[in-house]
N, CA, C and O atoms as a GROMACS GRO file, in nm:
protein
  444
    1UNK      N    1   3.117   2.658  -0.707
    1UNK     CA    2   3.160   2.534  -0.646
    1UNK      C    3   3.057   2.484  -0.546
    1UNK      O    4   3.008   2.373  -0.568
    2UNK      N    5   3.023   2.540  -0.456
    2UNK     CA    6   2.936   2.518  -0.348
    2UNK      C    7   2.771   2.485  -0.421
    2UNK      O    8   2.692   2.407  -0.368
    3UNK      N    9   2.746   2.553  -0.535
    3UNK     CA   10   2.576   2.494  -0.575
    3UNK      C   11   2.642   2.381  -0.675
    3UNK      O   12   2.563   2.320  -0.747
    4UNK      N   13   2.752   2.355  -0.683
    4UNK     CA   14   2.747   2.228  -0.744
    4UNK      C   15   2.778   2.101  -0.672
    4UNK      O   16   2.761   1.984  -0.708
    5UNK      N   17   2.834   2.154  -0.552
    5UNK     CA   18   2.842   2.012  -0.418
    5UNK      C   19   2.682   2.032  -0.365
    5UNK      O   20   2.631   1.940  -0.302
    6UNK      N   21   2.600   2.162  -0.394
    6UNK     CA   22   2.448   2.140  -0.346
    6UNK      C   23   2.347   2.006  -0.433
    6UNK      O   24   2.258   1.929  -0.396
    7UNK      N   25   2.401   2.027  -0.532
    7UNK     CA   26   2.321   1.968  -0.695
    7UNK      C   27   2.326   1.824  -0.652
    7UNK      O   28   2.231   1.747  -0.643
    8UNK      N   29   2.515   1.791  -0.612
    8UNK     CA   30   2.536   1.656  -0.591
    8UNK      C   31   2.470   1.589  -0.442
    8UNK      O   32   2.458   1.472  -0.407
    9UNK      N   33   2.439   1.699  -0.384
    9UNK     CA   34   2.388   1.569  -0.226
    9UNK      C   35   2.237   1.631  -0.306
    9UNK      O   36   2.158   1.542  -0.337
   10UNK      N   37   2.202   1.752  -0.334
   10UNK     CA   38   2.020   1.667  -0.326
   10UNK      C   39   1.991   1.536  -0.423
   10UNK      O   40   1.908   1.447  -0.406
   11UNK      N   41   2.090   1.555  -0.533
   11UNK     CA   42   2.070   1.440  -0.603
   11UNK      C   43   2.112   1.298  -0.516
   11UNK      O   44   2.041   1.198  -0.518
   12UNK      N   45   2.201   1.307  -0.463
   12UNK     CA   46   2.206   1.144  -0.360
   12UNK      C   47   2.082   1.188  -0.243
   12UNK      O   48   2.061   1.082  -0.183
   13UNK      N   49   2.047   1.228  -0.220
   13UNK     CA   50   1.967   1.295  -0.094
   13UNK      C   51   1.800   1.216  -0.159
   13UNK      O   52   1.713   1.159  -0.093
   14UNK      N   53   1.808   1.249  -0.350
   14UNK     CA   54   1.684   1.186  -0.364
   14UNK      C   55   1.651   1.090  -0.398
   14UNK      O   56   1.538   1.041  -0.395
   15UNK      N   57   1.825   1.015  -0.466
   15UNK     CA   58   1.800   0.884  -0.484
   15UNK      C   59   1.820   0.796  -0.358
   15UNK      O   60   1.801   0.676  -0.375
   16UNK      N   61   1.854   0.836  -0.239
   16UNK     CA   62   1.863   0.768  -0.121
   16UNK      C   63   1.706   0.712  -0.099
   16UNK      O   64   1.668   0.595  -0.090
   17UNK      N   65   1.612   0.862  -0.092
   17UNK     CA   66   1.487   0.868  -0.038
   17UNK      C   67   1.393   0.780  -0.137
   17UNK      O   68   1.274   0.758  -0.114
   18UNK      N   69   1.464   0.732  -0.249
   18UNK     CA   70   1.351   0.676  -0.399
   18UNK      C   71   1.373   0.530  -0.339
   18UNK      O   72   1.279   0.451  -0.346
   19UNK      N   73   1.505   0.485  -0.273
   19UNK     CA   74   1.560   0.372  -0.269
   19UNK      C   75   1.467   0.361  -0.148
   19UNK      O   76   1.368   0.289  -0.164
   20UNK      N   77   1.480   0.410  -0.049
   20UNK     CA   78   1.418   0.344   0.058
   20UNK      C   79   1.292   0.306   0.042
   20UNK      O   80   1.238   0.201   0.076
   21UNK      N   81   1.230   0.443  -0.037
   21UNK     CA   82   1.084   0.411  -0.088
   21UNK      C   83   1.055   0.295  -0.130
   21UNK      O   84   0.958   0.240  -0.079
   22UNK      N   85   1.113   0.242  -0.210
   22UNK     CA   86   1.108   0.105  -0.249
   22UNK      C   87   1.120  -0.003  -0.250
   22UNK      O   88   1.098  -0.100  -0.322
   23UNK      N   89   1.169   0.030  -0.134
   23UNK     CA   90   1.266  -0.127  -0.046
   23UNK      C   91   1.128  -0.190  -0.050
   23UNK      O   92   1.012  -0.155  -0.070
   24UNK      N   93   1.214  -0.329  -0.014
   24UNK     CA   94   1.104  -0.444   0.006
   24UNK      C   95   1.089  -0.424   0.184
   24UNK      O   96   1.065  -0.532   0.239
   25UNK      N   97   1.094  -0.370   0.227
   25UNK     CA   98   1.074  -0.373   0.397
   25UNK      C   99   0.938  -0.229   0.414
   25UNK      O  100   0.864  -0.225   0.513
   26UNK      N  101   0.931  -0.148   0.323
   26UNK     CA  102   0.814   0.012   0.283
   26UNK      C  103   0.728  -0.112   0.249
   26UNK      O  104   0.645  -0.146   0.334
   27UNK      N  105   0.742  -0.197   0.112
   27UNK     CA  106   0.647  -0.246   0.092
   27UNK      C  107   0.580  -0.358   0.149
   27UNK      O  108   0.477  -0.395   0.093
   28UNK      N  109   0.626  -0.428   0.269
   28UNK     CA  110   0.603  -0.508   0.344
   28UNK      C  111   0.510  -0.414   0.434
   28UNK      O  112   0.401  -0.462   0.463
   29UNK      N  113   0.535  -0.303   0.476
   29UNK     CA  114   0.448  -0.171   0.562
   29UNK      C  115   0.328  -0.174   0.511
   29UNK      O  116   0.226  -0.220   0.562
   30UNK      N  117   0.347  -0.104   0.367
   30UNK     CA  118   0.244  -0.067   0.280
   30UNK      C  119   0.100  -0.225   0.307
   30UNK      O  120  -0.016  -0.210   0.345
   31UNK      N  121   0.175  -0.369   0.267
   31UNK     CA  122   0.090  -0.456   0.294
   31UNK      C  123   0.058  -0.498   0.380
   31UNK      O  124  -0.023  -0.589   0.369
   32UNK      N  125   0.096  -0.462   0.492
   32UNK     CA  126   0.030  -0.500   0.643
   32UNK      C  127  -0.080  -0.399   0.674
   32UNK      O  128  -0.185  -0.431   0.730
   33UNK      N  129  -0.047  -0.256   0.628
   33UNK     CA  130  -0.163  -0.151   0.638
   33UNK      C  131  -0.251  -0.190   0.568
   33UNK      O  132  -0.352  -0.164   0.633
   34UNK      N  133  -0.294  -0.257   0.439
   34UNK     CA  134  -0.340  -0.231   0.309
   34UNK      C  135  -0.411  -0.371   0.450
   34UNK      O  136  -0.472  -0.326   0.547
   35UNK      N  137  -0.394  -0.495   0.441
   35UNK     CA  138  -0.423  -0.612   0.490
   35UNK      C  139  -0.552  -0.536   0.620
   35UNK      O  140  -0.674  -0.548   0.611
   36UNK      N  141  -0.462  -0.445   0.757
   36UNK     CA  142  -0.548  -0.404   0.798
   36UNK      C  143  -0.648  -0.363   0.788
   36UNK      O  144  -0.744  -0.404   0.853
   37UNK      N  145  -0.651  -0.264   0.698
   37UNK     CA  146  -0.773  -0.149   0.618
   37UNK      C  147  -0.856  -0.197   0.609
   37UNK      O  148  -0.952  -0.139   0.660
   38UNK      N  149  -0.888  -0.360   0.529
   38UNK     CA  150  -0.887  -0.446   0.449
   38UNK      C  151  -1.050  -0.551   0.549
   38UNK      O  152  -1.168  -0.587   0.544
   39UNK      N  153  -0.928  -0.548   0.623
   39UNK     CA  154  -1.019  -0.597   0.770
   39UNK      C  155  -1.110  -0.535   0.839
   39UNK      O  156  -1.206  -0.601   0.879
   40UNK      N  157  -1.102  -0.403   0.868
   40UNK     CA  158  -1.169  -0.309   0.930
   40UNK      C  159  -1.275  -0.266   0.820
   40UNK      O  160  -1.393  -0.244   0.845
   41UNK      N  161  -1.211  -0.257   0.689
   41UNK     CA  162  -1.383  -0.217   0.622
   41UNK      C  163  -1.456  -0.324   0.563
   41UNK      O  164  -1.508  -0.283   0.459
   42UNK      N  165  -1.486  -0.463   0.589
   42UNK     CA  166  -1.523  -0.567   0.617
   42UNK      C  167  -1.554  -0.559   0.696
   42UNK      O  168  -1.677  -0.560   0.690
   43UNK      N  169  -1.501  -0.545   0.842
   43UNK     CA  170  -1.611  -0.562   0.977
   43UNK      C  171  -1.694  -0.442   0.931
   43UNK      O  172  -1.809  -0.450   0.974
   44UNK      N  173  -1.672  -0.338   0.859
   44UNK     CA  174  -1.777  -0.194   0.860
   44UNK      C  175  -1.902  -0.257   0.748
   44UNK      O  176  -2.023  -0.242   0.764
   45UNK      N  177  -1.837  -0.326   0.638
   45UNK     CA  178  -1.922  -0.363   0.514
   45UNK      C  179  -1.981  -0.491   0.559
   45UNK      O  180  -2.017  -0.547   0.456
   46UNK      N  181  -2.006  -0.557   0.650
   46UNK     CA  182  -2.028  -0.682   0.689
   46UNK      C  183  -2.158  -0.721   0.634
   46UNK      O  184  -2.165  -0.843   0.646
   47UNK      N  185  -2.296  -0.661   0.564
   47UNK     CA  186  -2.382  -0.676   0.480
   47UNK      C  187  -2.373  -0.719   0.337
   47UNK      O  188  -2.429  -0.815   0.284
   48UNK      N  189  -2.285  -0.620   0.277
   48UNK     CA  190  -2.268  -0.653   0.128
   48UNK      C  191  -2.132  -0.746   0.073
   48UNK      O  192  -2.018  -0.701   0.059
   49UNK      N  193  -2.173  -0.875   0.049
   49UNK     CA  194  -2.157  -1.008   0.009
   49UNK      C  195  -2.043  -0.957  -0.115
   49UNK      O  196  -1.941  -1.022  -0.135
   50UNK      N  197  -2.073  -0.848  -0.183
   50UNK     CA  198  -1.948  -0.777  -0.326
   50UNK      C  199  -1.843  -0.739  -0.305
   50UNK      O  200  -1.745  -0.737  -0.379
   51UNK      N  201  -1.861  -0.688  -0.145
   51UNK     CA  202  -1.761  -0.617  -0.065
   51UNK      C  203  -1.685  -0.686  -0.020
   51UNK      O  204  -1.566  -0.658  -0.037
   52UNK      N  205  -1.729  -0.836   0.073
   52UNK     CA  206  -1.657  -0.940   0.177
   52UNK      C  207  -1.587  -1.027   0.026
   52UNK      O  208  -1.469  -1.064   0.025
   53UNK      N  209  -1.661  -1.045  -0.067
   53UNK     CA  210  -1.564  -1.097  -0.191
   53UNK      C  211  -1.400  -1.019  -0.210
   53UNK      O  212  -1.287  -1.067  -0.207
   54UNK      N  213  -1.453  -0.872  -0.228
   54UNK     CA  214  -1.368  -0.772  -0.245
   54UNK      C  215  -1.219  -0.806  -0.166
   54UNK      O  216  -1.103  -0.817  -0.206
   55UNK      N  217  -1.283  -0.815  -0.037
   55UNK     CA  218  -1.187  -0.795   0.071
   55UNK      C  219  -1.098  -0.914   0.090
   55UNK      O  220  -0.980  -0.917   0.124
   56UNK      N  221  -1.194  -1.027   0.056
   56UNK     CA  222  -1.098  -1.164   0.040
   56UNK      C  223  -0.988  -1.153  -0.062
   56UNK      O  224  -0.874  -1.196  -0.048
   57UNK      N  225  -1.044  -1.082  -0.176
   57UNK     CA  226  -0.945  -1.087  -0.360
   57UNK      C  227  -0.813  -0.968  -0.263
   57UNK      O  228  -0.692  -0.990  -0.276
   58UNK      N  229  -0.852  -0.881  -0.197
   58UNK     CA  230  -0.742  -0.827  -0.117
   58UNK      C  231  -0.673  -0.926  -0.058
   58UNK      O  232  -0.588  -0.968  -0.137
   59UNK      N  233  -0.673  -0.986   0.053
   59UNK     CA  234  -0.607  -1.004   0.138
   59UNK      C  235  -0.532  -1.122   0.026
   59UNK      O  236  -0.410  -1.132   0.012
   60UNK      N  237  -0.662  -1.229  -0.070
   60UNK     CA  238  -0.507  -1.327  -0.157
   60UNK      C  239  -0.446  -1.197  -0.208
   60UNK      O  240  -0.348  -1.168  -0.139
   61UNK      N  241  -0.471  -1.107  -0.308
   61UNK     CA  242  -0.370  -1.067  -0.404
   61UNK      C  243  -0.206  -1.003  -0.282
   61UNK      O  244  -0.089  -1.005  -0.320
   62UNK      N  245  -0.264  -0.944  -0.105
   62UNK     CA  246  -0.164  -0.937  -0.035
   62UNK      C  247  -0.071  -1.031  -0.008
   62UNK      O  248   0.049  -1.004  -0.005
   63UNK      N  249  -0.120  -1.157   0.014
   63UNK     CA  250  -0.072  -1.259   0.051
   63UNK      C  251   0.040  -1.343  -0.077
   63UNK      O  252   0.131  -1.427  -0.076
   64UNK      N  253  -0.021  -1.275  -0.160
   64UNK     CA  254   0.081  -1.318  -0.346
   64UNK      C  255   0.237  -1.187  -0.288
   64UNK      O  256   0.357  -1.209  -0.276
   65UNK      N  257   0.160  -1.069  -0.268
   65UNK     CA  258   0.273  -0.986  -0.287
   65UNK      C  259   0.368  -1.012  -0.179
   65UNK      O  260   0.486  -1.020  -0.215
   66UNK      N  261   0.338  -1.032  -0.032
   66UNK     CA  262   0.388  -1.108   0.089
   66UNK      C  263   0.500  -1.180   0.033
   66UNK      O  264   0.617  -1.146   0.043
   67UNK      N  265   0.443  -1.311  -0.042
   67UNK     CA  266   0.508  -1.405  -0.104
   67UNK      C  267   0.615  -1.365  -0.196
   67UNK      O  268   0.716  -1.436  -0.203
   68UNK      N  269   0.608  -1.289  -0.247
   68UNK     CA  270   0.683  -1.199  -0.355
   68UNK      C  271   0.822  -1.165  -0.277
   68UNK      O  272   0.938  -1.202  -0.292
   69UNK      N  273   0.748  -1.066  -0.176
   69UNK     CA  274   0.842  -0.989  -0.086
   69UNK      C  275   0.976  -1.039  -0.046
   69UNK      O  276   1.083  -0.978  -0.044
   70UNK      N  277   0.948  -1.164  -0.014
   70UNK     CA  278   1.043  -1.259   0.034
   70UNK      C  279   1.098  -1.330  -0.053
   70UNK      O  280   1.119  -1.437   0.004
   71UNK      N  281   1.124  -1.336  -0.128
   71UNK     CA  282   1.164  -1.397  -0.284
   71UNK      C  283   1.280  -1.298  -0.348
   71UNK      O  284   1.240  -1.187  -0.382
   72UNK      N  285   1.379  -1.320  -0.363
   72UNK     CA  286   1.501  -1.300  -0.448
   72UNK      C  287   1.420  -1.221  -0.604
   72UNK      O  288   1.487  -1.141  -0.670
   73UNK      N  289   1.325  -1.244  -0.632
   73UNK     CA  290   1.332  -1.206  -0.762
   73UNK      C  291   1.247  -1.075  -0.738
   73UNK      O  292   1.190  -1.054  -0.845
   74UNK      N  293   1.219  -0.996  -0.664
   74UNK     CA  294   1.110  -0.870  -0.594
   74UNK      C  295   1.275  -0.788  -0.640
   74UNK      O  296   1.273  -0.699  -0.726
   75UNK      N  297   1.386  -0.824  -0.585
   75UNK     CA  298   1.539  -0.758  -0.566
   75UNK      C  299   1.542  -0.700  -0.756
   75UNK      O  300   1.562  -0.593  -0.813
   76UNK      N  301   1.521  -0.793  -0.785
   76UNK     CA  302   1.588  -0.801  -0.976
   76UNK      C  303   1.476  -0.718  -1.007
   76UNK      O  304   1.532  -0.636  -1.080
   77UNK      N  305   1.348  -0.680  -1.001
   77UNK     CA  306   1.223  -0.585  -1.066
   77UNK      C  307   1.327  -0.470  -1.093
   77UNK      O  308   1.429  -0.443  -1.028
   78UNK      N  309   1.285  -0.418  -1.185
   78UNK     CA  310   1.297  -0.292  -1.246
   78UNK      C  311   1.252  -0.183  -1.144
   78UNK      O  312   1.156  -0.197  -1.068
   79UNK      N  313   1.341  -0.060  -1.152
   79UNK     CA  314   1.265   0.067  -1.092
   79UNK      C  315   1.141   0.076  -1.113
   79UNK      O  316   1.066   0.070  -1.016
   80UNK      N  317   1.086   0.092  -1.243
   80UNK     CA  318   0.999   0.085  -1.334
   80UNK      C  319   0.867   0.016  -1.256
   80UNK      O  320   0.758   0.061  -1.221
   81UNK      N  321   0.909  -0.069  -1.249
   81UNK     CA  322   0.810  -0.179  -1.192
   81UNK      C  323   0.752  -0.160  -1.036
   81UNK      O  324   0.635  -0.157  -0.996
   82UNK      N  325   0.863  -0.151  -0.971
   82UNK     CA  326   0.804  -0.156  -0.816
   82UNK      C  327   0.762   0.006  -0.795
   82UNK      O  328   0.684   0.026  -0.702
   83UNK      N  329   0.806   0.130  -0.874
   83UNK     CA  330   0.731   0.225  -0.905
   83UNK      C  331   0.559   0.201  -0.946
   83UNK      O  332   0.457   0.234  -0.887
   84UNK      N  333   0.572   0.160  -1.018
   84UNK     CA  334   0.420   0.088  -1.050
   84UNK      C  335   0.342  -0.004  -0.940
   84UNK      O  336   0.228   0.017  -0.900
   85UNK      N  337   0.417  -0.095  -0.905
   85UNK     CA  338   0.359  -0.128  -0.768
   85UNK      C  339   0.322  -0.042  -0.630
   85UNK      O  340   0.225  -0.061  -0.557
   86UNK      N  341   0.415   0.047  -0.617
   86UNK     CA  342   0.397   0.179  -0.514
   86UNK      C  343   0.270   0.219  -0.534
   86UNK      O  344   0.183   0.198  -0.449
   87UNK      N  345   0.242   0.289  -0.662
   87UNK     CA  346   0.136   0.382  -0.709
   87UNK      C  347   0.043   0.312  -0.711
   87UNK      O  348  -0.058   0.376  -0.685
   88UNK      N  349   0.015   0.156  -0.739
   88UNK     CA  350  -0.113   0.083  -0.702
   88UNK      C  351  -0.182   0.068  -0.602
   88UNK      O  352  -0.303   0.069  -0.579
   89UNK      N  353  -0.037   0.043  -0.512
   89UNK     CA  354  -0.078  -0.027  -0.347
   89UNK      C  355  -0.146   0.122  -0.271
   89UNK      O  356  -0.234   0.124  -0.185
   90UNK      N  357  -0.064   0.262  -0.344
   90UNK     CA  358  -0.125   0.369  -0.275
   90UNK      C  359  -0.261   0.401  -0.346
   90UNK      O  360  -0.318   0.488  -0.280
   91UNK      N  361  -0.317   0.374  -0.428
   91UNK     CA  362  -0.406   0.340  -0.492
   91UNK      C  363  -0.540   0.321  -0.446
   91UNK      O  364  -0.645   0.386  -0.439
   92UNK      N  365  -0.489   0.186  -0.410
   92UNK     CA  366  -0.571   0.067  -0.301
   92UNK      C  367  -0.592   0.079  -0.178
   92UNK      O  368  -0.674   0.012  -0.116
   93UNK      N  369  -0.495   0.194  -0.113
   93UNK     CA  370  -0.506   0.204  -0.007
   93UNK      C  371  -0.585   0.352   0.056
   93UNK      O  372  -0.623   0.379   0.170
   94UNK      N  373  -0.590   0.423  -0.059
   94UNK     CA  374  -0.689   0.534  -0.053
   94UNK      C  375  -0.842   0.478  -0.095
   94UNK      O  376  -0.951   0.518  -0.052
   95UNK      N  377  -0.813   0.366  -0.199
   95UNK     CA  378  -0.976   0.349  -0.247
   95UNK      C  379  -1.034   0.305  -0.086
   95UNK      O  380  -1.128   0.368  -0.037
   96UNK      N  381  -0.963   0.185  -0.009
   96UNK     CA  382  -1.014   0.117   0.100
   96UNK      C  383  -1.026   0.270   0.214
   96UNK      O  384  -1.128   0.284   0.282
   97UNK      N  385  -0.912   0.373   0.221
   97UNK     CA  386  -0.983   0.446   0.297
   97UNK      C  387  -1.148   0.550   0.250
   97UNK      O  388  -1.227   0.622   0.310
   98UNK      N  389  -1.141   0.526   0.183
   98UNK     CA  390  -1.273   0.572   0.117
   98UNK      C  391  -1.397   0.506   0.166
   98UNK      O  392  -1.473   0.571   0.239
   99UNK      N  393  -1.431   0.363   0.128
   99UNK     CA  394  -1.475   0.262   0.181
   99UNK      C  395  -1.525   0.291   0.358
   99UNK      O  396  -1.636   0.290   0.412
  100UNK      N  397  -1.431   0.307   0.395
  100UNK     CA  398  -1.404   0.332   0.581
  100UNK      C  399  -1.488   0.457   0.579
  100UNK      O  400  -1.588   0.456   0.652
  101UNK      N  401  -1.473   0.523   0.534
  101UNK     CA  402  -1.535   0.679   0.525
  101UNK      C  403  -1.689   0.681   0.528
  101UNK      O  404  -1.765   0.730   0.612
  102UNK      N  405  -1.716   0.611   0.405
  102UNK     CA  406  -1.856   0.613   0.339
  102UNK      C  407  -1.921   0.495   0.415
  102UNK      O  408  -2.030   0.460   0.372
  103UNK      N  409  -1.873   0.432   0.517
  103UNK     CA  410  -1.974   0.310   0.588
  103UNK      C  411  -2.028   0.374   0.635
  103UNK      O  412  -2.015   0.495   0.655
  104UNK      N  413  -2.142   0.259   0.680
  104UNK     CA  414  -2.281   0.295   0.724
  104UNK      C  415  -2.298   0.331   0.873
  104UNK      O  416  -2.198   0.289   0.930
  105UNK      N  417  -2.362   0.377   0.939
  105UNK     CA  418  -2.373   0.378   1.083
  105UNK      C  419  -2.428   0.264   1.144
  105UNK      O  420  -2.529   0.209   1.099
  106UNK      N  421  -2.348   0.214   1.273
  106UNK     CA  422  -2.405   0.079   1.312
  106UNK      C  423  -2.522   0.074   1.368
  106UNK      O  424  -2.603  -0.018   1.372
  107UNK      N  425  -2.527   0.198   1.417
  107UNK     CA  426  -2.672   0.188   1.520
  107UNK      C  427  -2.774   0.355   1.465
  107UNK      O  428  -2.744   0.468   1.426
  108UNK      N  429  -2.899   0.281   1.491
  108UNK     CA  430  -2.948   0.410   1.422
  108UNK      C  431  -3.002   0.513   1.537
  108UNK      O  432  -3.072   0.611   1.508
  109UNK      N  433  -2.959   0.477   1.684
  109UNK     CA  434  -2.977   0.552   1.796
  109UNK      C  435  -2.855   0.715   1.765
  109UNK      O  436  -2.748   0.736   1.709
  110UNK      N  437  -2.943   0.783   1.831
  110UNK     CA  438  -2.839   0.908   1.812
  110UNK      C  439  -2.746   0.936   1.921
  110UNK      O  440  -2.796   0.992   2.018
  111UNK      N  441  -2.588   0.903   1.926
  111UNK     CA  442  -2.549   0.940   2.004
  111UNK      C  443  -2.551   1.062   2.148
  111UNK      O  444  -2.458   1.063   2.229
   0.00000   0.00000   0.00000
């Protein structure tokens, strides 16, 4: 009796934690970080012209999902879907910390 009232809360326990994951308020997080990042490795990349392109196609494609966010029809997506959106945005948001990582040094004096 008792590992089968266990079975039933981790199972609500993980669809609680899938739901929140997915809310449109995580992914509003996710795009304000992603937006930041975004900014900061731009001021770091401020030479390469591929990069400041880059960072612009970020901030519209954020500014689409923003738009999204707030829209009635983000509610109706499929699990499926905003699963897929999760795994992108975390995606994107490791490639840009990468980016941050691998910039250049500003000054070539040695601390």
């Amino acid at each position: 009796m008792l590992g089968w009232l266990g079975k039933i809360f981790k199972l609500l326990q993980s669809r609680f934690q899938e739901r929140r994951r997915l809310s449109s308020g995580n992914f509003r997080k996710m795009v304000r970080d992603i937006r930041q990042m975004a900014d900061v490795s731009g001021r770091l990349w401020i030479q390469d012209t591929d990069f400041q392109q880059r960072v612009r196609t970020i901030h519209a494609e954020m500014d689409q999902l923003d738009e999204l966010l707030t829209k009635h029809s983000f509610q109706t997506l499929s699990r499926d879907k905003k699963q897929e959106l999760h795994h992108s945005l975390q995606v994107s948001r490791e490639e840009l910390l990468k980016s941050i990582r691998s910039a250049p040094c500003p000054t070539d004096r040695i601390q």
